[in-house]
Structure formats: C-alpha cells, structure tokens
C-alpha positions in Angstrom: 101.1 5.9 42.0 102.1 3.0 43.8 105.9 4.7 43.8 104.3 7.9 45.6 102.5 6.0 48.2 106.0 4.4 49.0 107.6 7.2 49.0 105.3 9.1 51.3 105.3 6.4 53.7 109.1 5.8 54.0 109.3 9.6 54.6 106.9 9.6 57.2 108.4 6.3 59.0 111.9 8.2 58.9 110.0 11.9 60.4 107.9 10.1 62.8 108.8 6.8 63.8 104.6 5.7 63.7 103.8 2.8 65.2 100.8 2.3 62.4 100.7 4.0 58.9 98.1 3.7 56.1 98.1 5.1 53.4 95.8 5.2 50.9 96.1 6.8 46.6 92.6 8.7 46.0 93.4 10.2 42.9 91.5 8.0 41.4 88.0 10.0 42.8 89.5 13.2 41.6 90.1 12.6 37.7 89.3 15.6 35.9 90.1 17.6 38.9 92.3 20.2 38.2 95.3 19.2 40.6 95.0 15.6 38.7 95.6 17.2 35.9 98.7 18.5 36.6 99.9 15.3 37.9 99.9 15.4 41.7 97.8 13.0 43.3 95.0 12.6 46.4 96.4 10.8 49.4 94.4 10.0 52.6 97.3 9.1 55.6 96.1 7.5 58.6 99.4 7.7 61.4 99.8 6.9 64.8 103.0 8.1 66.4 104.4 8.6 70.4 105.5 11.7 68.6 102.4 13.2 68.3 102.0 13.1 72.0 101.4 16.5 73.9 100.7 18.0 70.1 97.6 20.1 68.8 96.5 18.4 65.6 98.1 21.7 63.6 101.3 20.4 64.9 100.5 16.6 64.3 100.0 17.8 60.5 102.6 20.6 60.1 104.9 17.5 61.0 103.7 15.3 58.4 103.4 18.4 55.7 107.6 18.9 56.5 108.2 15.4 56.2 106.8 15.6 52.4 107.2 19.6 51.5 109.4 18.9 48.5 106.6 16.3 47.0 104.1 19.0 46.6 102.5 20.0 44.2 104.3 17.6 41.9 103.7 14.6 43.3 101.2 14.9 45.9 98.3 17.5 45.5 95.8 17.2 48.3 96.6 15.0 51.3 94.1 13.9 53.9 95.4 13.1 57.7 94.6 11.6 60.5 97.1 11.7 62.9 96.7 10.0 66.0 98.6 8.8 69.4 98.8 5.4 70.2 96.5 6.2 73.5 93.7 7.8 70.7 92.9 4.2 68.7 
C-alpha cells in the first residue's frame, strides 16, 4: 500500500502544486469490506493548495478525483478529502 500512497501523492503534487499533503492508507479499518476485497484501498488526503482558491469544495474534490480517475476502483476504492487553502489552516 505504501506504493499507492506514493503514487497518489505524486499525482496530486503534479495536479495541484499543494503546499501541504497527507496522506494517510485506511484500508486497514475496512478489511472484510467489500471494496477491500477487491483490492482497492481506503485513503484519507489532507491538501492545501493556492489552487483551491475561489473553489467550492465540489471543485476542490472533482480536482483531486481527475488527478487519480485511472486508480479507481483498482487501486484506490474510497478516498476521504480535505481540501483546504493555505488561508483555511
């Protein structure tokens, strides 16, 4: 899993240019869950980007769900966000 949270964050660094990212594999709270069984795994994504600026938070995360489409379902099943500006922490 360590290889998805890498890859998730590099894509996001290259989409949004954050100025803070964590991320953080859950799947381990979901075993036996039926999206764990298929093999993707639970991500929680704290960002902070000057990108999000002037964006509702449905465009903060349809931004971070383009940056990783192709990962899903396969690799990444259920992904929680916070997206935030650097003004918002």
């Amino acid at each position: 899993m360590a290889d998805r949270v890498a890859m998730i964050k590099s894509r996001l660094e290259q989409a949004l240019s954050p100025t803070r990212i964590d991320i953080t594999d859950d799947s381990a709270m979901h075993a036996g869950h039926a999206g764990a069984a298929g093999g993707g795994g639970h991500f929680s994504v704290t960002i902070v980007s000057d990108r999000f600026s002037g964006k509702s938070m449905i465009e903060r995360h349809r931004a971070i769900y383009l940056a990783v489409h192709d990962m899903m379902p396969a690799e990444i099943h259920a992904l929680s966000i916070k997206a935030l500006t650097p003004d918002e922490i």
